[in-house]
N, C-alpha and C positions, 0 to 999 in steps of 0.2 A: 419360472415355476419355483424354482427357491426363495426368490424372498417372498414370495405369499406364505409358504412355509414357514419362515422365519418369524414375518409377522403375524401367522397363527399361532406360534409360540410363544414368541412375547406378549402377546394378547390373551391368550390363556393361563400364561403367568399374574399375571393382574388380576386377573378374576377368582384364582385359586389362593391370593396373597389376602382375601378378605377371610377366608376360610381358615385358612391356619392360624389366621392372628385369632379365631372365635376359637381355635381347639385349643388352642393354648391360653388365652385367658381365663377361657371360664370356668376350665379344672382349678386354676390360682384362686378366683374368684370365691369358690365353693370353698377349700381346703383354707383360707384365710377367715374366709367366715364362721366354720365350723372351729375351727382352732380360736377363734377371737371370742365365743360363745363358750368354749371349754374350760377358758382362762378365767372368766368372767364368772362361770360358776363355781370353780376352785376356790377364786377370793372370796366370794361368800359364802361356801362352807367352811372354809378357814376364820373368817371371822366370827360364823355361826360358836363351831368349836370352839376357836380358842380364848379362854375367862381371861378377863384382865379391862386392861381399859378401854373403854367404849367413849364413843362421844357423844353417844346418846342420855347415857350417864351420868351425870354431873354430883361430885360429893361436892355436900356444902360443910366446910369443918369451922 
């Protein structure tokens, strides 16, 4: 009777090990996304703002 025991433990370790790898990536997933979108808008309103040189630009002297 014990090792059915045992191996209903081990066996439901395995099945619960898909689970937690999903809780735990896909808060990472989200919060890298969100943050890789926040950076991304920063730089272009940083470029929007700040006068100077552009490479859009081109002085011809």
């Amino acid at each position: 009777m014990k090792k059915l025991q045992i191996i209903a433990i081990i066996t439901s370790l395995f099945f619960l090990q898909a689970c937690v790898h999903k809780l735990v990536t896909v808060p990472i997933k989200v919060a890298y996304k969100t943050t890789k979108g926040i950076a991304k808008g920063t730089v272009a309103v940083g470029k929007a703002i700040i006068p100077g040189d552009s490479d859009d630009d081109k002085k011809d002297d």
